[in-house]
TIPALUM-94174 format. One line per field, with one value per residue: residue number from 1; residue in three letters; x, y, z of N, C-alpha, C, O in turn. Coordinates in Angstrom, 3 decimals. Each point is the difference from the previous one (the first is absolute). Last residue first. Example, Ala and Ser with C-alpha at 12.3 -4.5 7.8 and 13.67 -1.06 7.14 Angstrom:
i <- (2 1) $
aa <- (SER ALA) $
n.X <- (12.850 -0.219) $
n.Y <- (-2.250 -6.828) $
n.Z <- (7.080 -0.239) $
ca.X <- (0.820 -0.890) $
ca.Y <- (1.190 1.190) $
ca.Z <- (0.060 0.000) $
c.X <- (-0.770 0.900) $
c.Y <- (1.090 1.200) $
c.Z <- (0.730 0.000) $
o.X <- (0.509 1.036) $
o.Y <- (1.108 -0.019) $
o.Z <- (0.169 0.665) $
% end
This chain:
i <- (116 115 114 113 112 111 110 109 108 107 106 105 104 103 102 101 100 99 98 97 96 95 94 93 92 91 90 89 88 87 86 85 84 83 82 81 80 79 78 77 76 75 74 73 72 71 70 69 68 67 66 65 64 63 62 61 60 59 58 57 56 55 54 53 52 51 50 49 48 47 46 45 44 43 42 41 40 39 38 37 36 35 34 33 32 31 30 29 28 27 26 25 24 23 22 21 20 19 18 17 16 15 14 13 12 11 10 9 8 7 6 5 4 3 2 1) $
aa <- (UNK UNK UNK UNK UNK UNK UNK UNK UNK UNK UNK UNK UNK UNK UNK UNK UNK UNK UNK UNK UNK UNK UNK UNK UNK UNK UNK UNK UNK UNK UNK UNK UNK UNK UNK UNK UNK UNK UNK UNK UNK UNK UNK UNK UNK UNK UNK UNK UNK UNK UNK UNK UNK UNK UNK UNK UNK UNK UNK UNK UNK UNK UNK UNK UNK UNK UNK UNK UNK UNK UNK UNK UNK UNK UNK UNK UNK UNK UNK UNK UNK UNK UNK UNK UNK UNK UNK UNK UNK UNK UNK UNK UNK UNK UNK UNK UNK UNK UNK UNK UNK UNK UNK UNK UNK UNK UNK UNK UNK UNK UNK UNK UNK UNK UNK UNK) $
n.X <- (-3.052 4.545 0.191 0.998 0.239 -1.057 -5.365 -2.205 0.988 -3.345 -3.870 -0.683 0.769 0.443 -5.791 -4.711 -4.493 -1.925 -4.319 -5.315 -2.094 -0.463 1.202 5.223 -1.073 -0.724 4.798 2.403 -3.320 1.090 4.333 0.545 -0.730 3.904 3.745 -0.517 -0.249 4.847 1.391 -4.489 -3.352 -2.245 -2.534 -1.378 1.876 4.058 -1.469 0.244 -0.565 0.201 -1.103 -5.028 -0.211 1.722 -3.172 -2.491 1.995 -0.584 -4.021 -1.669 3.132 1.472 3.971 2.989 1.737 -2.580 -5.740 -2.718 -0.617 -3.186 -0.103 -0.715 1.055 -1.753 0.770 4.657 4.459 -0.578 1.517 6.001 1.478 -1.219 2.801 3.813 1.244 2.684 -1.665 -2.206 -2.053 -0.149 0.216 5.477 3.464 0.527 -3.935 0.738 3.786 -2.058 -2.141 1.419 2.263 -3.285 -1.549 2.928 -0.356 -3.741 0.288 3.423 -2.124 -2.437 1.796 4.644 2.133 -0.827 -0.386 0.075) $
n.Y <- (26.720 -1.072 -2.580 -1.196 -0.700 4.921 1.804 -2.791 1.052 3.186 -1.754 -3.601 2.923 4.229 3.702 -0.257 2.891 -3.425 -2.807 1.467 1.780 -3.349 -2.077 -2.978 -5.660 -4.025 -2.610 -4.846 -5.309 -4.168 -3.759 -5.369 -5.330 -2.385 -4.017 -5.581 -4.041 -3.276 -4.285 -5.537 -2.084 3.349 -1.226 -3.453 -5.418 -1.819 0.780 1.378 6.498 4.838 2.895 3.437 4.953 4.944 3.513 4.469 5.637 4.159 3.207 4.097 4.720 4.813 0.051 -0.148 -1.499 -4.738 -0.301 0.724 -4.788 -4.110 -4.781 -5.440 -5.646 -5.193 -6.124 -3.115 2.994 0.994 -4.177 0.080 2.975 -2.500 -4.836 0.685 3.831 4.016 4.762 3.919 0.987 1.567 1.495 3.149 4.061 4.846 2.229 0.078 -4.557 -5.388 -3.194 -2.394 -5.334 -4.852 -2.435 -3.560 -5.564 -3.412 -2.412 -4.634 -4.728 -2.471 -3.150 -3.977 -4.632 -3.337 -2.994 -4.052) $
n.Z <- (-19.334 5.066 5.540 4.821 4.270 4.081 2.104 4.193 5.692 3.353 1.881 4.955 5.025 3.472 1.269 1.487 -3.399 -4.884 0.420 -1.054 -5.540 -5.273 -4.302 0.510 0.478 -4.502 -2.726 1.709 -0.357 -3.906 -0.348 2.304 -2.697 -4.091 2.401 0.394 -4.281 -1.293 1.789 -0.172 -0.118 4.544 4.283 3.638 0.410 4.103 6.602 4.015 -0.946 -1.632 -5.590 0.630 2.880 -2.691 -1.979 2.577 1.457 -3.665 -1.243 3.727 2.500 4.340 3.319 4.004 3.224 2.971 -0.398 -5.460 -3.923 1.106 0.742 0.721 -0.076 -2.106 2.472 1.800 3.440 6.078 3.367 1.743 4.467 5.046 2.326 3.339 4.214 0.196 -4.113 -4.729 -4.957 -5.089 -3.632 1.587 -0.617 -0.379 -4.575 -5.823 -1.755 1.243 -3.646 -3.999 -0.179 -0.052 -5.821 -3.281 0.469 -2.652 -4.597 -1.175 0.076 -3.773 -3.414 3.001 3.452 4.234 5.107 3.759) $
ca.X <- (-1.061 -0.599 0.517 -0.423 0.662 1.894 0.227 -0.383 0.876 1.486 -0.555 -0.095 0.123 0.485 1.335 0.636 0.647 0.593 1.439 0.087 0.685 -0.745 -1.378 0.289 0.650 -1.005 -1.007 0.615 -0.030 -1.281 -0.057 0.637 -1.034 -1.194 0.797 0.235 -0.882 -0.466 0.642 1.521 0.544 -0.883 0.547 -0.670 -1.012 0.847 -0.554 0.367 -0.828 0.602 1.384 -0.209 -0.815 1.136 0.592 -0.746 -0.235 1.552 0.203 -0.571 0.090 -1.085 -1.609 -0.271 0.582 1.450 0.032 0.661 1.143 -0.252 -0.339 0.735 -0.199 0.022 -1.615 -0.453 0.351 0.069 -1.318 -0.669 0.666 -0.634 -1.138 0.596 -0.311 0.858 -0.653 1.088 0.761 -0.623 -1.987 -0.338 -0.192 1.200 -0.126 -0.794 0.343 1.476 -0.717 -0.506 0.795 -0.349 -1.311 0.123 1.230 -0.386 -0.896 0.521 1.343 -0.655 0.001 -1.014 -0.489 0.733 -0.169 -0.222) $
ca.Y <- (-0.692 1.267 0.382 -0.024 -1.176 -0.509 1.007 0.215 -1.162 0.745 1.546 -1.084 -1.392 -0.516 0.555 -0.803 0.754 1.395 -0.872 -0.298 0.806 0.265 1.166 0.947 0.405 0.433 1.291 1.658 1.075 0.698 1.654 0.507 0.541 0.740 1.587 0.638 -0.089 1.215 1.206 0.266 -0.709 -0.069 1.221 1.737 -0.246 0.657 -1.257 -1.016 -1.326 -0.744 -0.597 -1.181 -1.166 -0.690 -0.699 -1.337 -1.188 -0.199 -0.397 -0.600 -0.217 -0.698 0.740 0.635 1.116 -0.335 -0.367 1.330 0.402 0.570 1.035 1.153 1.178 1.173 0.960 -0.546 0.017 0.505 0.486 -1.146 1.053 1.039 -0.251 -0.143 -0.938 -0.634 -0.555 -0.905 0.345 -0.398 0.009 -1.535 -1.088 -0.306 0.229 0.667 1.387 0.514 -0.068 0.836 1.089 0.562 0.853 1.470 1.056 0.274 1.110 1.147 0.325 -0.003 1.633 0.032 1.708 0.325 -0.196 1.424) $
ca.Z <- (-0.815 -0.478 -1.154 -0.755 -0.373 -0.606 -0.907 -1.159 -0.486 -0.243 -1.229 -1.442 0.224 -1.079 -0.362 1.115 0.947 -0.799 -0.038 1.161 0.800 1.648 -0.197 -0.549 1.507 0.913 -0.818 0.385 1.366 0.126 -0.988 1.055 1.092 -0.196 -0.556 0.887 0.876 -0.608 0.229 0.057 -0.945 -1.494 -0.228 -0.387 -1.219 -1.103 -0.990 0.358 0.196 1.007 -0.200 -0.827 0.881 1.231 -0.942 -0.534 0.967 0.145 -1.066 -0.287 -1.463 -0.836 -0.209 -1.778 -0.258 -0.266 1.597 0.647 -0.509 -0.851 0.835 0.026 0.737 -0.928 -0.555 -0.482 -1.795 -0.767 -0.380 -0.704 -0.880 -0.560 -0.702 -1.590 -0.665 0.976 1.208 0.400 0.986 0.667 -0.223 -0.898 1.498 1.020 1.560 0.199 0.004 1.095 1.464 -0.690 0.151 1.769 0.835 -0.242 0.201 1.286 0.353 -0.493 0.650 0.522 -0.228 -1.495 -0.297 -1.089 -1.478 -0.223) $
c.X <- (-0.249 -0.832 -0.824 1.017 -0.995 0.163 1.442 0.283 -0.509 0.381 1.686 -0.151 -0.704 0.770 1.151 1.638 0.769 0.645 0.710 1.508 0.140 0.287 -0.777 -1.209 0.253 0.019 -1.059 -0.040 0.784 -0.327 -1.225 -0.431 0.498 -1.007 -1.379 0.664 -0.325 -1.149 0.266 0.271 1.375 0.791 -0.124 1.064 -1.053 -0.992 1.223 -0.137 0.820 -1.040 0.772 1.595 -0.275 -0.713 0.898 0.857 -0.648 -0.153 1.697 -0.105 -0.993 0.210 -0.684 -0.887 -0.101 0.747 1.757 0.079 0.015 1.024 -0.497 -0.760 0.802 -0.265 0.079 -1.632 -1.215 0.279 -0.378 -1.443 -0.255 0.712 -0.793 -1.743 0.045 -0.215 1.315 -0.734 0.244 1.079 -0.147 -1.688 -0.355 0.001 0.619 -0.274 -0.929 0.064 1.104 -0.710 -0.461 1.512 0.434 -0.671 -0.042 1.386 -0.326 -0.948 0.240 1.020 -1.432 -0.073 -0.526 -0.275 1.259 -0.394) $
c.Y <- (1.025 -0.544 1.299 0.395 -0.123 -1.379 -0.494 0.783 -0.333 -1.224 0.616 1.286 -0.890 -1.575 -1.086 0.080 -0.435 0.506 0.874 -0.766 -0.503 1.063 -0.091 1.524 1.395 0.837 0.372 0.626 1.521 0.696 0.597 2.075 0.906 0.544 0.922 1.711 1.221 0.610 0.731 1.155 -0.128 -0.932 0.229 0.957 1.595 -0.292 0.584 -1.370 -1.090 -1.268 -0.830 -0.514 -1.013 -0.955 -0.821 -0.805 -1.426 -0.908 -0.822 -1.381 -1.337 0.015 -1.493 0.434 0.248 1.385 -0.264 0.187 1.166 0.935 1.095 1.051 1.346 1.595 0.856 0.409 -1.083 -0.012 0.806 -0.261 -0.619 1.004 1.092 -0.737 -0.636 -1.805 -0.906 -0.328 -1.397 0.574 -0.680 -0.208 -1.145 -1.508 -0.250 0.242 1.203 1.275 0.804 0.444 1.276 1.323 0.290 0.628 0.914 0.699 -0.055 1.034 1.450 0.396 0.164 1.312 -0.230 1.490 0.923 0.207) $
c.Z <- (-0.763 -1.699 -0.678 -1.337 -1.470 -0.752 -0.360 -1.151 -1.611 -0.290 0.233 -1.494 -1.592 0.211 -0.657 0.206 1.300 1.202 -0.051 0.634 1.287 0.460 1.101 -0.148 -0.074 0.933 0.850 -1.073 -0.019 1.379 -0.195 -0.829 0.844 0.298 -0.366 -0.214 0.797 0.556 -0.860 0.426 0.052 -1.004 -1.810 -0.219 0.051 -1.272 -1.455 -1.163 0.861 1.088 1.042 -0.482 -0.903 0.331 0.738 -0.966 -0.263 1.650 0.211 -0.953 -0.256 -1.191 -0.478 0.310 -1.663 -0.189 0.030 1.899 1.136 -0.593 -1.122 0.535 -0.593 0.690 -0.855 -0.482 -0.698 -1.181 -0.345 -0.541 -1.356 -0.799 -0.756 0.200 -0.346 -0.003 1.114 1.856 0.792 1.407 0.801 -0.255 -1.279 0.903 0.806 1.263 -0.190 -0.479 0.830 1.461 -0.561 0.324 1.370 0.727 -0.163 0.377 1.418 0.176 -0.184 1.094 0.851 -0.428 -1.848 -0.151 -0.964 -1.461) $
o.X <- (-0.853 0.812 -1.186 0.710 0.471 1.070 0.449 0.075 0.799 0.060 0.373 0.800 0.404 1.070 -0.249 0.805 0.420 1.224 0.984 0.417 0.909 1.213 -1.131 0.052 -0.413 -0.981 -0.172 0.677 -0.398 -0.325 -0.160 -0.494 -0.800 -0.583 -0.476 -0.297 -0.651 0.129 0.706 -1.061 0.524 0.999 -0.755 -0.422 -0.634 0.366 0.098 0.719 1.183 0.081 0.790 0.182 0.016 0.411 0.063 -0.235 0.401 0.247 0.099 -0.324 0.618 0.351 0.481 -0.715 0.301 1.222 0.541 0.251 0.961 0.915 0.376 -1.196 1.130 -0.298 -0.995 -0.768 -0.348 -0.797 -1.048 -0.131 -0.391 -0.389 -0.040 -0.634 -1.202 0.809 1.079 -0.658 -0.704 1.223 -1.198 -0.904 -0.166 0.760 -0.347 -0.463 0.538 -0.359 -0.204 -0.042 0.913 0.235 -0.317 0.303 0.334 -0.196 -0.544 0.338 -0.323 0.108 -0.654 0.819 0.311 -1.123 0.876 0.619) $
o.Y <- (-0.081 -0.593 0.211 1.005 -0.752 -0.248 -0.166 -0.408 -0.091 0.127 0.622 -0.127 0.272 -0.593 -0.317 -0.833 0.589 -0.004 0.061 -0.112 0.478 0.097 0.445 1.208 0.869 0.625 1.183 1.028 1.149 1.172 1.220 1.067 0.665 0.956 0.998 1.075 1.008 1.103 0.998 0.370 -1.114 -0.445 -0.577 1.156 0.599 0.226 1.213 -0.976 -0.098 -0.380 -0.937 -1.185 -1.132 -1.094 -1.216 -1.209 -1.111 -1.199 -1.204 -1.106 -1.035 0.935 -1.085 -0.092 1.127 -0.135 -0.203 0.946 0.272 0.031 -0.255 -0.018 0.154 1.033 0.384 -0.378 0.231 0.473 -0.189 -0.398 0.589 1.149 0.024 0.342 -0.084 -0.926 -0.501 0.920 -0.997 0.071 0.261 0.561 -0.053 -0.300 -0.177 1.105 1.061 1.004 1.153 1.177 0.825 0.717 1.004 1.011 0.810 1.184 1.047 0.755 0.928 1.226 0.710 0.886 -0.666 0.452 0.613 -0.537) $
o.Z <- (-0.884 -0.709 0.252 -0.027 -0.854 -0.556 -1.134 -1.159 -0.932 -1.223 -0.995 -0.927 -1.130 0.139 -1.163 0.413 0.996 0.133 0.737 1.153 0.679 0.185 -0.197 0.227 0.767 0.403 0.294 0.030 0.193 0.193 -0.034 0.366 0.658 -0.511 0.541 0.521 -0.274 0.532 0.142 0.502 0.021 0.566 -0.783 0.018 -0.868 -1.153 -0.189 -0.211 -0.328 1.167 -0.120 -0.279 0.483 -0.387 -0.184 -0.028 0.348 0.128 -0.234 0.434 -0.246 -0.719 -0.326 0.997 -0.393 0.065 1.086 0.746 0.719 0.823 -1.144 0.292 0.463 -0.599 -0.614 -0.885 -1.158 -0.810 -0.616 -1.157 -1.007 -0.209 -1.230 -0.998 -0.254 -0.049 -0.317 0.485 0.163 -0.127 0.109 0.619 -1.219 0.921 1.168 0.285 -0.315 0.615 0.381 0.358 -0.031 0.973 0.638 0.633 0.864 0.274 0.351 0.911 0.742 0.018 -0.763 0.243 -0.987 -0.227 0.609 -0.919) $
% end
């Protein structure tokens, strides 16, 4: 079994950053174990808002590269990642289209954002 790392590690956060945006796991759970197995090994994910989140484009994309199967495409480390996550939900923040996705990522945002 390999060695938890910090490649490891950002895939955890991500698939628990994953959860708690859409209540469900990033890769859905299967009866399966092969194809539950070929899923994690393709990198099959569901889209955020086929999952019940709003759309978040930017912030979705950042998850999917964190939650790479390959740990040579995710990003450098979980500073990294933080950072792509915060640019999204600045991004997110100034969408009206996120905006009116009532209070979902633009309300979690407004509360977790530090005041600048």
């Amino acid at each position: 079994m390999p060695q938890a790392d910090a490649c490891s590690e950002q895939h955890a956060v991500a698939a628990l950053a994953w959860r708690l945006l859409t209540c469900g796991p990033a890769i859905p759970e299967r009866a399966d174990r092969r194809g539950f197995l070929a899923d994690v090994a393709m990198g099959e994910r569901p889209v955020l808002a086929d999952c019940g989140a709003p759309p978040w484009p930017t912030g979705e994309a950042a998850l999917r590269r964190a939650l790479s199967p390959d740990p040579a495409l995710r990003y450098p480390g979980l500073y990294a990642l933080a950072s792509a996550l915060e640019a999204g939900l600045h991004e997110a923040l100034h969408d009206p289209l996120v905006a009116d996705a009532g209070d979902g990522l633009a309300g979690a945002g407004r509360r977790l954002s530090p005041r600048r």
